[in-house]
C-alpha positions in Angstrom: 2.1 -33.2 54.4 -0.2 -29.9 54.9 -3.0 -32.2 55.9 -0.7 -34.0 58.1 0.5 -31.2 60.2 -2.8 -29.2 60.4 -4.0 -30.8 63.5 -0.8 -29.8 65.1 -0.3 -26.7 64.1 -3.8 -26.1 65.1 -3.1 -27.1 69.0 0.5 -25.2 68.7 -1.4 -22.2 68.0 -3.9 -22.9 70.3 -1.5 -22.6 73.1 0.5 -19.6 72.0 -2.3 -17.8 72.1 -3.6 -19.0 75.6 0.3 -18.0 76.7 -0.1 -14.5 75.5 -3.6 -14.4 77.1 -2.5 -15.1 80.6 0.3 -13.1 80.4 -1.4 -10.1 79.3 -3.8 -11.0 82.4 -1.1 -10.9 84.8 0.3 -8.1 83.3 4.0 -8.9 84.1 6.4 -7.6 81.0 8.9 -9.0 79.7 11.4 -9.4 82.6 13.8 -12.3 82.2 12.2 -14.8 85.2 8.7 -14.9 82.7 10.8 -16.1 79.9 10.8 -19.7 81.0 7.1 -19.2 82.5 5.8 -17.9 79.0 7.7 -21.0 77.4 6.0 -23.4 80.2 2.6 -22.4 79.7 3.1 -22.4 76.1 3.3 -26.1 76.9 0.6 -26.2 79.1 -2.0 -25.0 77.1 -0.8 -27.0 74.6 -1.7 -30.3 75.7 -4.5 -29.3 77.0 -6.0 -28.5 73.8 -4.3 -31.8 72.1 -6.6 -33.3 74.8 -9.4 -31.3 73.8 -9.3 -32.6 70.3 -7.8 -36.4 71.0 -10.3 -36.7 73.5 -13.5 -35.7 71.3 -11.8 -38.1 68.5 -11.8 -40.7 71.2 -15.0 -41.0 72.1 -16.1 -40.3 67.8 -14.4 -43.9 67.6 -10.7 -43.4 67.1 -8.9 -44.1 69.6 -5.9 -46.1 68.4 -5.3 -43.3 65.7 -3.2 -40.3 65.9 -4.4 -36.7 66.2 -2.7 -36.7 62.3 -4.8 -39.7 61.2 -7.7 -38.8 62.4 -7.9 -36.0 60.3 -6.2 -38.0 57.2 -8.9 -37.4 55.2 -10.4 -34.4 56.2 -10.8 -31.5 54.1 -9.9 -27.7 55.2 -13.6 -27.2 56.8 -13.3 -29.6 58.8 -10.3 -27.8 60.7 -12.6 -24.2 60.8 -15.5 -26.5 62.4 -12.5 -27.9 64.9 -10.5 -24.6 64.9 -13.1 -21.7 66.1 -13.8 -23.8 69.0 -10.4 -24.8 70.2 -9.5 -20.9 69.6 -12.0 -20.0 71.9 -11.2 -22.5 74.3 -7.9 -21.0 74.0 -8.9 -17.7 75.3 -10.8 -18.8 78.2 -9.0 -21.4 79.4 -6.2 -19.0 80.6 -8.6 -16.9 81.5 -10.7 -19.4 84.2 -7.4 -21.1 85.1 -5.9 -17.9 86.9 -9.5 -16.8 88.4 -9.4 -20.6 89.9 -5.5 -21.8 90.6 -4.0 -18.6 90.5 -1.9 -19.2 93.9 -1.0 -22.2 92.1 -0.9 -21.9 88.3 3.0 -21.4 88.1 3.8 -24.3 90.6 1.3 -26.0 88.7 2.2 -25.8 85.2 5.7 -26.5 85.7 5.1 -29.8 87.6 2.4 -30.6 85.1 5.3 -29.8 82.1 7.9 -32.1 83.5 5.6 -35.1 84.4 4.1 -34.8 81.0 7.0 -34.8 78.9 8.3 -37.7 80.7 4.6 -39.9 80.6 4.8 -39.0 76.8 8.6 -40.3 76.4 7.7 -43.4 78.7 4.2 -43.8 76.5 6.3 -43.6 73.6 8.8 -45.7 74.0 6.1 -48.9 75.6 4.0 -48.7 72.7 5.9 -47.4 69.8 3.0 -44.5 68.9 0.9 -41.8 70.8 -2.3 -42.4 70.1 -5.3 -40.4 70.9 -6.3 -43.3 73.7 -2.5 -43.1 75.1 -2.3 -39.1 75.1 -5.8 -39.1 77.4 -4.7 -41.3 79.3 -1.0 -40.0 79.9 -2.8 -36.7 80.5 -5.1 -37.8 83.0 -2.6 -39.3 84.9 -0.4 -36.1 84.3 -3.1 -34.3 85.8 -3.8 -36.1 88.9 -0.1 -36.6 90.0 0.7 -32.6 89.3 -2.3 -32.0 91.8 -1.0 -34.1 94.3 2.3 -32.9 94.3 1.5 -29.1 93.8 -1.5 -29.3 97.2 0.8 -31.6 99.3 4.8 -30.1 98.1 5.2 -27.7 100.0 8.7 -26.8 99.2 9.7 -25.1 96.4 10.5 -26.3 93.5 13.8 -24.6 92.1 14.1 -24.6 88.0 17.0 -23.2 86.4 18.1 -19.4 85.9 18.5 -19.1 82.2 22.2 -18.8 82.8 23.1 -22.3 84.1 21.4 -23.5 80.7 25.1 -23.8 79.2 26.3 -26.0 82.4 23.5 -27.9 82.0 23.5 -28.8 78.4 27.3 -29.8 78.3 26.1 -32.2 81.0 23.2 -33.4 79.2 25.1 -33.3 76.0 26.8 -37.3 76.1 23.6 -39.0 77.1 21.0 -37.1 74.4 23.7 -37.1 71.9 24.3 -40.8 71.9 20.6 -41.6 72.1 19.9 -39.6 69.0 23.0 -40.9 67.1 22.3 -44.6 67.7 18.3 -44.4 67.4 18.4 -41.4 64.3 21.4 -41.9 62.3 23.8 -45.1 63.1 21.2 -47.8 62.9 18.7 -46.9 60.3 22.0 -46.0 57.9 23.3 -49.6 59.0 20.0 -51.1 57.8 20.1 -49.1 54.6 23.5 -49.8 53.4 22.9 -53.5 54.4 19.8 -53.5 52.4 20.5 -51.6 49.3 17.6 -53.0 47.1 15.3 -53.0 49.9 15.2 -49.3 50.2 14.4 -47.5 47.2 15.2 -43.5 48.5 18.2 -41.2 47.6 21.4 -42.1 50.2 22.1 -38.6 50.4 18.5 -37.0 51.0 18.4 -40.3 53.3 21.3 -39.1 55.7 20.2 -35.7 55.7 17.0 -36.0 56.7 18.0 -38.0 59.5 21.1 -36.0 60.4 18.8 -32.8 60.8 15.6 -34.9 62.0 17.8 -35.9 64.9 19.6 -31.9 65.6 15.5 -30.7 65.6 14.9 -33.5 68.2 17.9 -33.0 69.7 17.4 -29.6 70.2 13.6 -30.2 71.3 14.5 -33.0 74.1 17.3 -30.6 75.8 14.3 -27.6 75.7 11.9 -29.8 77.9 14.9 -31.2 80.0 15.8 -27.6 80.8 12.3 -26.7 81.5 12.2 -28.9 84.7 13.4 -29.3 88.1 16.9 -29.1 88.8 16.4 -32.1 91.2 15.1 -33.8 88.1 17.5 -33.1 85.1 20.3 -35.0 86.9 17.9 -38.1 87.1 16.7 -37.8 84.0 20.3 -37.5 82.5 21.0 -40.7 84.3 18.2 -42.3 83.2 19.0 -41.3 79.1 22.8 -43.0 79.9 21.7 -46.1 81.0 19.1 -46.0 78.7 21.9 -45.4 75.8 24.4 -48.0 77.4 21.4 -50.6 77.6 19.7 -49.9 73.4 23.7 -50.7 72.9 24.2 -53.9 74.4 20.5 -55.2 73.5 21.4 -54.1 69.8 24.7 -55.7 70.0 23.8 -58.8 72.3 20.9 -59.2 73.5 18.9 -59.4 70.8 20.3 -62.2 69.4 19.0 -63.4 66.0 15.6 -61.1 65.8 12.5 -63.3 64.0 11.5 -62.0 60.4 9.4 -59.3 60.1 6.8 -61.2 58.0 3.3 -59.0 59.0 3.0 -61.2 61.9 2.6 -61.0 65.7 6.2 -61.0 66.6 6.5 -63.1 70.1 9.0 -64.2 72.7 8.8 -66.4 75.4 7.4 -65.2 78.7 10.6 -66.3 80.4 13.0 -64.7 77.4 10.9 -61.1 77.9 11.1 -61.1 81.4 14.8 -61.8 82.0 15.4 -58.9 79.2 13.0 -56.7 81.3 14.9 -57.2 84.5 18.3 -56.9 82.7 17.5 -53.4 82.0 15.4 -52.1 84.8 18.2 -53.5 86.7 20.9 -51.7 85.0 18.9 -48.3 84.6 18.2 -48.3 88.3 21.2 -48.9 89.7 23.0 -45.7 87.5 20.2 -43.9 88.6 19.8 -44.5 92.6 24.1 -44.8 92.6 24.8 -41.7 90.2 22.4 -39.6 92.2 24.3 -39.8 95.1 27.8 -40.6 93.5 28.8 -38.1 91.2 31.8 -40.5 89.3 28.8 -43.2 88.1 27.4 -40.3 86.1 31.1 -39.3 84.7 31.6 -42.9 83.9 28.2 -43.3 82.0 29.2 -40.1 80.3 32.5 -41.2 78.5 30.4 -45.4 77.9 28.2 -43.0 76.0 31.0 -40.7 74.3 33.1 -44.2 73.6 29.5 -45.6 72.0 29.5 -42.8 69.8 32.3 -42.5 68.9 33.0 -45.8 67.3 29.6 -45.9 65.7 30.8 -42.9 64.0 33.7 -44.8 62.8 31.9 -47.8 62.0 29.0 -45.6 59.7 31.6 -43.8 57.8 33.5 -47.3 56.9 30.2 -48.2 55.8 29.3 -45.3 53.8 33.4 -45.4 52.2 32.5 -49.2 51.3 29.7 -48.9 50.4 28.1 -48.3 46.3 24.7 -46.2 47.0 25.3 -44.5 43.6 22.2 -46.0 41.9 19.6 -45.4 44.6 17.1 -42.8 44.0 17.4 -42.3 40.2 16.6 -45.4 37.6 14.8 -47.0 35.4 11.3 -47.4 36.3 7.8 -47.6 34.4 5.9 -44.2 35.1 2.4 -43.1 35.4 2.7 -41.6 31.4 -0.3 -42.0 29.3 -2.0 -44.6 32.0 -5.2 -42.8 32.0 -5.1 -42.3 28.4 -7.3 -44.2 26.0 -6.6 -44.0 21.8 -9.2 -42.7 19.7 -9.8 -46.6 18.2 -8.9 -49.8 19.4 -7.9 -50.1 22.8 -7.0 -53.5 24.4 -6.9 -53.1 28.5 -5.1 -56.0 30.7 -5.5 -55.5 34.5 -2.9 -58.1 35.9 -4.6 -58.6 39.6 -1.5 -60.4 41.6 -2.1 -63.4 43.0 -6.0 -63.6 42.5 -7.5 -67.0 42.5 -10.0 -68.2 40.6 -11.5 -70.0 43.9 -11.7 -66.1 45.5 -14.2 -64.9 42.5 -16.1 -68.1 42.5 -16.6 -67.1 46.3 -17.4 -63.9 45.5 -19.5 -65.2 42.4 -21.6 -68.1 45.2 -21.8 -65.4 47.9 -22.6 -62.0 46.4 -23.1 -62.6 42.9 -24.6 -58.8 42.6 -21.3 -57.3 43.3 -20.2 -58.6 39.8 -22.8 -57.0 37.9 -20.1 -54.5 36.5 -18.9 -57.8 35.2 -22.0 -58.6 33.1 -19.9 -58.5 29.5 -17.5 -60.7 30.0 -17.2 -64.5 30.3 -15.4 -66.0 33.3 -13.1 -68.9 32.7 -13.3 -70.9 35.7 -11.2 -73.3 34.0 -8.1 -71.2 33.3 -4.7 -72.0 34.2 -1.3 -69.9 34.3 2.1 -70.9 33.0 3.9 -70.2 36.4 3.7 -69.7 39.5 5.3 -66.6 40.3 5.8 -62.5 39.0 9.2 -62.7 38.0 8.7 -65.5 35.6 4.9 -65.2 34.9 5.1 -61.3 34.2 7.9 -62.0 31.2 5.5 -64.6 29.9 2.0 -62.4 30.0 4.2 -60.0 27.8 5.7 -62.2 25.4 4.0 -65.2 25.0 7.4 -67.4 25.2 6.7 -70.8 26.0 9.2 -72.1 28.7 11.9 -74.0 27.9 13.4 -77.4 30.1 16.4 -76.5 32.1 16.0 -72.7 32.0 15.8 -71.2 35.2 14.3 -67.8 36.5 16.7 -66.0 34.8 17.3 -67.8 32.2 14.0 -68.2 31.0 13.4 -64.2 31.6 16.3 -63.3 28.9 15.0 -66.0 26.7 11.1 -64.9 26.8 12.4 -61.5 25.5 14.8 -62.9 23.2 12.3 -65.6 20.9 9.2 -62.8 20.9 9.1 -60.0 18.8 5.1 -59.6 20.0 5.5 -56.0 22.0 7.7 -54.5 19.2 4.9 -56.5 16.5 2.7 -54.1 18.5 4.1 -51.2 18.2 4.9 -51.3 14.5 0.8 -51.9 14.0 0.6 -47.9 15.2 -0.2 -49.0 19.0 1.1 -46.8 21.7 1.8 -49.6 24.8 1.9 -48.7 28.6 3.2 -50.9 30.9 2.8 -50.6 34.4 4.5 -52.8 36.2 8.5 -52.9 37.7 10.9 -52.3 35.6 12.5 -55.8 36.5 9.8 -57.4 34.3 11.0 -55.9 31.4 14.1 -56.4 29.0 16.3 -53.8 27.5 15.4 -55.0 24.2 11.6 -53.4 24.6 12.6 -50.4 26.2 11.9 -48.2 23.1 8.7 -49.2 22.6 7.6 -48.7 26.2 5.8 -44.9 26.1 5.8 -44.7 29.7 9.7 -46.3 30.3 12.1 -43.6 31.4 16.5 -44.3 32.3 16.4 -41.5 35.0 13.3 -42.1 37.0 13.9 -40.1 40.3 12.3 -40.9 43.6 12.7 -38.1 46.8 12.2 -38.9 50.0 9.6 -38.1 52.1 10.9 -36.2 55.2 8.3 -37.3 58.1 7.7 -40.9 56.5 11.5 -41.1 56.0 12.4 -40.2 59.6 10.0 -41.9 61.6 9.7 -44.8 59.5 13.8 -45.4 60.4 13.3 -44.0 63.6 11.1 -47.1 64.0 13.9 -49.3 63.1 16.1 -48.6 65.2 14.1 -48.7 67.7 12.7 -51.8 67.0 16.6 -52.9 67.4 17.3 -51.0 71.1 14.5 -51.3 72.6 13.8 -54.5 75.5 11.3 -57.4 74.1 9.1 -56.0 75.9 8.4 -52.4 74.1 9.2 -54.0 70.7 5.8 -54.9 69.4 5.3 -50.8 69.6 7.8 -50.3 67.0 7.0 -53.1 64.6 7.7 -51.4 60.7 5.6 -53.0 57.7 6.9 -53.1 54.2 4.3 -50.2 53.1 6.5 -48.1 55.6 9.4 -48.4 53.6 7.5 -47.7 50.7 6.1 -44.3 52.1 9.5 -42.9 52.9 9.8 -42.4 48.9 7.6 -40.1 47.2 7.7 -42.2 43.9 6.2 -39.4 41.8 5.5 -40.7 38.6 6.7 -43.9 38.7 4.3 -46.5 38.9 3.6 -48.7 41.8 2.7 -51.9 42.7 3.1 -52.0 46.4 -0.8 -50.2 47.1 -3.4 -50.1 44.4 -4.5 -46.8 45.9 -3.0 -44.5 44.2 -3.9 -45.4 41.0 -7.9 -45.6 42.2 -7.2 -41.4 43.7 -5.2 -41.0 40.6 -8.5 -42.7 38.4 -11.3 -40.4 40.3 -8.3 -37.1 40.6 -7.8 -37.3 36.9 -10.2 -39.6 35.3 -9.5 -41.3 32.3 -9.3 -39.3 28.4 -8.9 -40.2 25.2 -5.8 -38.9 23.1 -5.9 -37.7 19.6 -2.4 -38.2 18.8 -2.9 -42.2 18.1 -5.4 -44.7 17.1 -4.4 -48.1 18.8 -3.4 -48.3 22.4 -2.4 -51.1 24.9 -2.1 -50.8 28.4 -1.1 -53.5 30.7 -1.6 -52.6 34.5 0.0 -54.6 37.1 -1.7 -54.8 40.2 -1.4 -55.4 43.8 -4.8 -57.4 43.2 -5.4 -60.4 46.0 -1.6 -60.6 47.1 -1.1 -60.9 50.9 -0.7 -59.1 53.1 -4.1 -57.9 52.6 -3.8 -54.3 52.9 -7.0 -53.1 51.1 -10.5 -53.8 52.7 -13.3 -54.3 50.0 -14.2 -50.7 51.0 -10.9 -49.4 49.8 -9.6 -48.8 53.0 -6.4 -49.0 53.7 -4.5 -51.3 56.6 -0.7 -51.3 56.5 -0.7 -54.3 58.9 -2.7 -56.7 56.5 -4.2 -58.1 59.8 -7.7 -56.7 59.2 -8.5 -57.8 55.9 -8.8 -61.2 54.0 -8.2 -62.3 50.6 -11.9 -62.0 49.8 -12.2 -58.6 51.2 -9.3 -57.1 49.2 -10.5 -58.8 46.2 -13.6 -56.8 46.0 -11.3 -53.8 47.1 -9.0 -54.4 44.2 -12.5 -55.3 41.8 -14.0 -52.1 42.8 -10.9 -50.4 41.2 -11.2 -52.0 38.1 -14.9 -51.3 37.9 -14.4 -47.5 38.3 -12.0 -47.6 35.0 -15.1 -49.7 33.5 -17.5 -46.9 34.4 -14.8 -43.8 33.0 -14.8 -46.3 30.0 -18.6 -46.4 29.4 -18.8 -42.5 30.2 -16.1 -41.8 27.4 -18.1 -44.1 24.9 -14.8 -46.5 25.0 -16.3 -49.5 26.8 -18.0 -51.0 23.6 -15.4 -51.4 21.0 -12.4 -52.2 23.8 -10.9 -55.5 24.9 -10.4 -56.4 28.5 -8.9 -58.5 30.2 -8.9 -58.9 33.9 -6.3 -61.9 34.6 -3.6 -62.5 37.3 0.2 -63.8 37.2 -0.8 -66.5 38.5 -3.8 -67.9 41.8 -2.2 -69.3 44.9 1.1 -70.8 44.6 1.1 -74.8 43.8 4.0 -76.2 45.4 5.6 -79.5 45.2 4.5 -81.7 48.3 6.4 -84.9 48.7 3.7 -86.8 50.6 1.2 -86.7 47.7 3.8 -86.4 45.0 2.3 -83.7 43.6 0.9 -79.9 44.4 -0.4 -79.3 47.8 -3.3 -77.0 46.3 -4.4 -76.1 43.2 -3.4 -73.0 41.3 -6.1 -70.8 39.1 -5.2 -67.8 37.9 -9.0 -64.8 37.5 -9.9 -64.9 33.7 -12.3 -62.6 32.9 -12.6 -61.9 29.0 -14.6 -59.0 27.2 -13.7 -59.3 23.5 -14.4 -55.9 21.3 -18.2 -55.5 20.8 -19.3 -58.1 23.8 -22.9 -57.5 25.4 -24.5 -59.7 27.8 -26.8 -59.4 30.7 -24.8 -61.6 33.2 -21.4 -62.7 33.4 -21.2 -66.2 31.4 -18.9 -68.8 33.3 -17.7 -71.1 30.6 -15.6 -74.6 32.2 -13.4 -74.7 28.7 -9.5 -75.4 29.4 -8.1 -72.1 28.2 -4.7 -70.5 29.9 -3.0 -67.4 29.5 -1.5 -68.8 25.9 -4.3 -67.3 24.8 -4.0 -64.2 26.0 -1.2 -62.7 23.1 -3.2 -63.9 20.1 -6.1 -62.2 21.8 -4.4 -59.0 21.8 -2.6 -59.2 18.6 -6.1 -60.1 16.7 -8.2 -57.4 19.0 -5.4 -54.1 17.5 -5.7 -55.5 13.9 -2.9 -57.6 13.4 -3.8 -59.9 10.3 -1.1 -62.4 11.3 -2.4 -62.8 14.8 -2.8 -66.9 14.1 0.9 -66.8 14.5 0.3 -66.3 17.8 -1.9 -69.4 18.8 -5.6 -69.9 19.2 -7.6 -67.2 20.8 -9.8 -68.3 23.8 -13.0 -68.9 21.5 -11.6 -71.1 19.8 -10.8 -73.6 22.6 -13.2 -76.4 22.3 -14.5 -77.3 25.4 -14.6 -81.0 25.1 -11.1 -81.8 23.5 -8.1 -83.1 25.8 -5.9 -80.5 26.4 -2.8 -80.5 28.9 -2.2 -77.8 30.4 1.4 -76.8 32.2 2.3 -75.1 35.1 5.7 -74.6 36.3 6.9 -74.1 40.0 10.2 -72.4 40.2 12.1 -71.0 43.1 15.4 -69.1 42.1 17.8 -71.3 40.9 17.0 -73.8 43.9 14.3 -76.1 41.8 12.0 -76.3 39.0 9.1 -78.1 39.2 6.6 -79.1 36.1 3.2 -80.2 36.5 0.8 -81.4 34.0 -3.2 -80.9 34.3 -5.2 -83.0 32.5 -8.8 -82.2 32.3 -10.5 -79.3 35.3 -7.8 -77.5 36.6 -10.1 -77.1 40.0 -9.6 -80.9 40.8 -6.2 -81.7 42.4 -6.6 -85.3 41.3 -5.8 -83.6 37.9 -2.8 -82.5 38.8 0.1 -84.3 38.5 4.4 -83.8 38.3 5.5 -84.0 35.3 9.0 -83.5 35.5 11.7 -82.4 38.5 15.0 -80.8 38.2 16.4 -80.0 41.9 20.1 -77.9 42.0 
């Protein structure tokens, strides 16, 4: 959060001390009329160091970032290279400004305040985020109209005497009040308690943070609203009530059923944004021209915006009374425990890359077969098939072995996995201490004791500037016209930041186990001989957040599946590297598999799968050296997988298990089964007879439909 802020606090600073500067200059005191100036100027100098900074990121090449993300990664020099500059900036700039405008300045910065704060509220509210692009421009333009209008105004401009504040804010108070309640506490709380199991932070840290999120911006939108005009606060205050009345009736009507919000573009028809458009600018001009000159539109918009707020009050705290939000925030979850810890003897490693085809490495294998040269032990099984086709059925079976059983569905079959294996707790007795990092969901209550890193009372805070803008976003997403929606578009990985998970592992981003690999690095521990860690990764699941240079892209617009399959390769390889640097790599097993390739569904036309479905099967058995990666075409699946492990940490009844891959024999007929299951809606078997690469191979073998 330090590193997020830094950049800010820097220009803050920046124009404090520019402030005190000029005023010392001018030499005025401390009488009551330089109150508001010192404030105004404050401002002034503000921006115009954001747009030192913004401006120089700009033109470095980022200028659809944030001042905050371009310095995401930067360390603390990187702020004293910035800072001693922009300080001295800050000295002369007030310094040169009153030698050059000083019949001016005052008139100046106060128009150039007020037509700034309301560029940045319009900027904001078109596109969703300030970035370093949109704060130039807005600027610029800031800039240019304040000149005009302080050369050519002659008039002047009358601001408010610190005691009609008061007035002022009681008739301010509906319009801000009801904006702030709708867009900072009403609709994000509505989307929480609507979507329980979607959002994973604490109701009560939730609510707080936006209750005093929204008094802080509150409390900073009536500052700049009493820092301009008089002529202008009424219009502006008109403006904020039709703007409330209209974010009501487009939440509650307009809208109408809003598209899923799948990573896509979202679109509307040119016809369906324009008629929107009009609606409001319609609606929002006519209280402003009308209210300025009649002073009962204003009184009406006032009470529409107390009666809004009103029964949205009412409506949140039935909600809340109705509502069970008990459980969210502490549960049981797999932590971080022991994940970076190796035993002193046998350790057996399964990386679980979601979703990674066997077609993506062969790709990768054709096109750049020199990236895989961490790979060179192993033998790639080109061949291999999965059991399912997806997590919540797949990851019960990676753990147990359990072969599936007709009729069972999702649910069923995850109880009976658990029930008919004794293969984790066969594990544990042998001596070995397992990890495994996955969700919790994955697991059964009957393993839970032999789980090193399960805990019953996991407890996930909230993040305070992730949780409030992310559900900011929301809700604006919800108010605002088609128009401005795009610029609040929210991405599952948002949802996930507003939680600081702690130690509780994750499979939403991969990252944070890569910064926790190079942070930490891997060790071994003394306290036992065997280990077993089975880590659950995003891998090559879309979206494709993670580019193959371990960047991260919340979107997944900018990556592909090949891309983020290196990405997610290069983390395993560090591990590899940590593993040959402790003198572990030799005498472990690794695995490197995936719940299953790309999902084979049922298509009617063919009568069989639309695409063919290969889960990655990389194998390095205990004591493996090569000098390339082998590719073998033998028909293994991941039934082999168990009796690997069991026979790799010692276990002399490991044949009890099944075969292990070696001792497949590449030329005997061996069907393979993969099952297709979507909730309790169908269950789909196919049979694959010979390469599981050729569809023709693939064919249904049985169909139950609910």
């Amino acid at each position: 959060m330090e590193q997020r802020c830094a950049a800010y606090v820097l220009t803050i600073l920046s124009g404090v001390i520019s402030s005190v500067v000029l005023t010392v200059i001018r030499k005025k005191g401390h009488r009551e009329k330089e109150d508001m100036t010192f404030v105004k100027s404050v401002f002034f100098f503000f921006f115009c160091s954001y747009f030192l900074i913004s401006a120089l990121k700009w033109f470095l090449g980022s200028p659809d970032n944030t001042l905050s993300e371009s310095f995401w990664d930067a360390d603390y020099r990187t702020y004293i290279h910035y800072g001693i500059p922009v300080l001295i900036f800050s000295v002369l700039m007030p310094i040169a400004s009153e030698v050059v405008l000083r019949p001016k300045l005052t008139k100046l910065i106060g128009v150039f305040d007020s037509i700034m704060f309301i560029g940045l509220f319009m900027a904001y509210i078109s596109r969703g985020v300030i970035s370093n692009a949109v704060f130039c421009t807005t600027f610029a333009i800031s800039l240019i109209i304040t000149v005009i209008i302080t050369y050519l105004y002659k008039k002047e401009i009358i601001y408010l005497e610190k005691s009609d504040c008061r007035k002022y804010i009681w008739d301010l108070a509906p319009a801000v009040v009801t904006l702030l309640f709708m867009t900072g506490v009403y609709y994000p709380n509505e989307l929480y308690l609507n979507n329980l199991d979607e959002f994973l932070n604490p109701f009560g840290q939730s609510i707080f943070i936006l209750l005093f999120g929204s008094v802080l911006l509150g409390a900073a939108m009536f500052f700049c609203l009493l820092l301009m005009p008089k002529a202008w606060i009424k219009v502006c205050n008109l403006a904020l009530s039709g703007m409330a009345v209209m974010g009501y009736l487009q939440a509650m009507f307009l809208n109408g059923e809003l598209q899923a919000l799948t990573g896509d573009e979202q679109t509307w028809s040119i016809g369906t944004r324009l008629v929107n458009a009009l609606i409001w600018l319609m609606v929002v001009s006519l209280i402003c021209v009308v209210g300025y000159r009649k002073e009962i539109v204003l009184k009406i918009s006032k009470w529409i915006c107390v009666y809004i707020c009103l029964i949205q009050i009412v409506t949140l705290g039935y909600m809340v009374v109705t509502t069970d939000v008990s459980t969210n925030g502490s549960e049981k979850a797999l932590t971080t425990q022991n994940s970076l810890e190796l035993a002193t003897d046998d350790n057996v490693l399964v990386f679980v890359l979601d979703m990674f085809d066997s077609s993506v490495f062969q790709e990768i294998l054709e096109k750049d077969s020199e990236f895989l040269a961490p790979l060179s032990d192993f033998t790639f099984y080109r061949n291999a098939t999965s059991a399912f086709g997806h997590t919540k059925i797949s990851l019960p079976y990676l753990l147990t072995g359990t072969q599936w059983k007709e009729g069972l569905n999702a649910e069923q079959y995850h109880d009976y996995a658990y029930a008919n294996s004794d293969a984790l707790r066969t594990i544990s007795q042998q001596g070995c201490d397992i990890g495994v990092y996955t969700k919790v969901d994955y697991l059964d209550s009957s393993v839970y004791d032999v789980i090193s890193n399960y805990s019953d009372s996991a407890v996930r805070n909230c993040n305070i500037v992730s949780t409030y803008s992310t559900m900011f976003r929301t809700s604006m997403y919800k108010l605002m016209p088609f128009i401005f929606k795009q610029g609040f578009t929210y991405y599952t990985r948002d949802i996930v930041e507003m939680v600081d998970a702690g130690e509780i592992w994750t499979i939403e981003n991969d990252l944070p186990f890569y910064n926790n690999l190079i942070k930490q690095g891997l060790s071994v521990n003394d306290q036992y001989q065997k280990a077993f860690r089975f880590y659950h990764m995003v891998g090559d699941h879309e979206p494709y957040y993670l580019s193959e240079d371990l960047q991260y892209d919340k979107t997944g617009r900018e990556n592909s599946a090949y891309s983020q399959a290196k990405g997610c390769l290069k983390i395993v390889y560090e591990y590899l590297n940590q593993l040959k640097t402790l003198g572990k790599y030799e005498d472990a097993t690794i695995i490197i598999t995936a719940d299953h390739g790309q999902i084979a569904t049922y298509d009617s036309e063919v009568e069989g799968p639309a695409i063919t479905s290969l889960p990655i099967m990389l194998v390095k058995e205990r004591g493996s050296s090569q000098d390339s990666l082998y590719v073998s075409d033998v028909p293994v699946s991941q039934t082999e997988i168990m009796p690997l492990v069991m026979k790799s940490l010692g276990n002399p009844d490991w044949a009890d298990y099944g075969k292990t891959f070696d001792e497949i024999n590449s030329k005997q007929e061996r069907p393979r089964y993969y099952v297709d299951m979507l909730d309790n809606k169908y269950m789909i078997q196919f049979v694959i007879n010979g390469d599981a690469n050729e569809l023709a191979n693939w064919s249904t073998y049985k169909m139950i439909w609910e």
